[in-house]
C-alpha positions in Angstrom: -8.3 -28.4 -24.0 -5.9 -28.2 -27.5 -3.9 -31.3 -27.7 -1.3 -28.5 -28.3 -1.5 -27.2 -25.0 1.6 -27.1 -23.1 2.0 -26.2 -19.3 4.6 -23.6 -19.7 2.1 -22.0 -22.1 1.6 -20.2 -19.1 4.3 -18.8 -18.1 4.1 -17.7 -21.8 2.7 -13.8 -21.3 1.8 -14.0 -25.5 -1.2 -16.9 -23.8 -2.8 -13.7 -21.8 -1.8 -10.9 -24.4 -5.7 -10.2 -25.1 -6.3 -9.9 -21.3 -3.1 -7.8 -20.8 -4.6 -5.9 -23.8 -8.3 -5.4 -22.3 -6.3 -4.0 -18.8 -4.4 -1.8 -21.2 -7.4 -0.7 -22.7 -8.9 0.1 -19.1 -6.1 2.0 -17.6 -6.3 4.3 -20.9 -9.8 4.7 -20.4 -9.4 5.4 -16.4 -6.5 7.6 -17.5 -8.3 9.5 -19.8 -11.7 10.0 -18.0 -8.8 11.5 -15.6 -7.9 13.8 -18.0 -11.7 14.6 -19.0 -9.9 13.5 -22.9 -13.1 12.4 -24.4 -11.6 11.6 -27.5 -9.2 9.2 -26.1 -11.9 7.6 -24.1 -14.0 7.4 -27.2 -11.3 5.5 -29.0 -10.3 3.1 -26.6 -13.7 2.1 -25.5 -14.0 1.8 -29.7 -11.4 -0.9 -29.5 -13.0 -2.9 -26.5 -14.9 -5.0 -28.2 -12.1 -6.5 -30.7 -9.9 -6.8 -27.7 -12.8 -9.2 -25.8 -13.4 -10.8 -28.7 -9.6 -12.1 -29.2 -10.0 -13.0 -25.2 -12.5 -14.9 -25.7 -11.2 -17.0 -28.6 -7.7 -17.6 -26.9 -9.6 -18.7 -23.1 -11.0 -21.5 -23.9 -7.6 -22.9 -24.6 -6.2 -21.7 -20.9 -6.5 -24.1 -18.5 -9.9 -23.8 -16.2 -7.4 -22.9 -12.6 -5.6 -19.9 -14.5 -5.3 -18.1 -11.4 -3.0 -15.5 -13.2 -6.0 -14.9 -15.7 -8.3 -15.1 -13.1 -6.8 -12.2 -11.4 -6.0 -10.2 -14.8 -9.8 -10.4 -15.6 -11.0 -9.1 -12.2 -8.4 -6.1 -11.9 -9.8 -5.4 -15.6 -13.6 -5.8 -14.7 -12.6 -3.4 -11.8 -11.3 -0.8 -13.7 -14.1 -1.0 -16.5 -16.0 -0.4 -13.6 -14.5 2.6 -12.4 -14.6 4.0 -15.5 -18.2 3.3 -15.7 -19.1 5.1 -12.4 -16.9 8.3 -13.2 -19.1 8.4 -16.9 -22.4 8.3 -15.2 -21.5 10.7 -12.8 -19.8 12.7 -15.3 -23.2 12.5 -17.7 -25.1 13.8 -14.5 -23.5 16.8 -13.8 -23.5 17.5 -17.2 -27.4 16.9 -17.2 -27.7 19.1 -14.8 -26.1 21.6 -15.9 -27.8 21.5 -18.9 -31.1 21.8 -17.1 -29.3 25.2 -15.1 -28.6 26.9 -18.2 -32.4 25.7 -19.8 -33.9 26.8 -17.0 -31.8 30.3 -16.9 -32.4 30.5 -20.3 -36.3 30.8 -19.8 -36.1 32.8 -17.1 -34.3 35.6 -19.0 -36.6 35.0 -22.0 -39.6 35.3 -19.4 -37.9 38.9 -18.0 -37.2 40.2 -21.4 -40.7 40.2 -22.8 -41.8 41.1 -19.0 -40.0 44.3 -18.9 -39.8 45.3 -22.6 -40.8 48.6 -23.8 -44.4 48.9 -24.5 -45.2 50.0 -28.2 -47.7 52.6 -27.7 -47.9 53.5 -31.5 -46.7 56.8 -30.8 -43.6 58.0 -31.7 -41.3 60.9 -29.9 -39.8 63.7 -31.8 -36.4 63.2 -31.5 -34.7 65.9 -34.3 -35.0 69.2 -32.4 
């Protein structure tokens, strides 16, 4: 522990600011996947890793029973993890789907050549 540390630092909301910022970050994401706003989702999730990386240089200056981040981290993990489910179900229906139109795909390729006209080299007389 900082020899700076002070006890009101928690009660100080600027101590948890990366933490509030993760949650942030995964309510936008939550939101979006809402939304089905890929981009957004995209960009937040871009920003995830700078945000845990100012949480981690600020928590080992909290004290070890910081109940308040404690609780900030889980709700965070939670929604992360939300997120995470509704993009993998998300990329499965969309897999399948894919493997719908595919498989359409070849079975009208398959029908076309089946039941094309038959070039028997001989040509009708169509100008009379």
């Amino acid at each position: 522990m900082p020899d700076d540390f002070s006890p009101h630092a928690l009660c100080d909301e600027s101590a948890f600011e990366p933490l509030l910022r993760l949650r942030q970050l995964a309510r936008e994401i939550r939101a979006a996947i809402t939304r089905n706003d890929l981009v957004i989702v995209s960009q937040a999730a871009g920003l995830l890793p700078s945000a845990l990386a100012r949480w981690n240089a600020v928590y080992p200056t909290l004290p070890v029973g910081a109940g308040d981040a404690a609780q900030i981290a889980l709700e965070t993990r939670n929604l992360l993890h939300e997120c995470e489910v509704a993009l993998t179900q998300a990329m499965l229906q969309v897999r399948e789907e894919m493997r719908h139109r595919h498989k359409g795909k070849k079975l009208l390729i398959s029908a076309r050549s089946r039941y094309a006209p038959f070039s028997s080299g001989i040509r009708l007389d169509t100008r009379k």
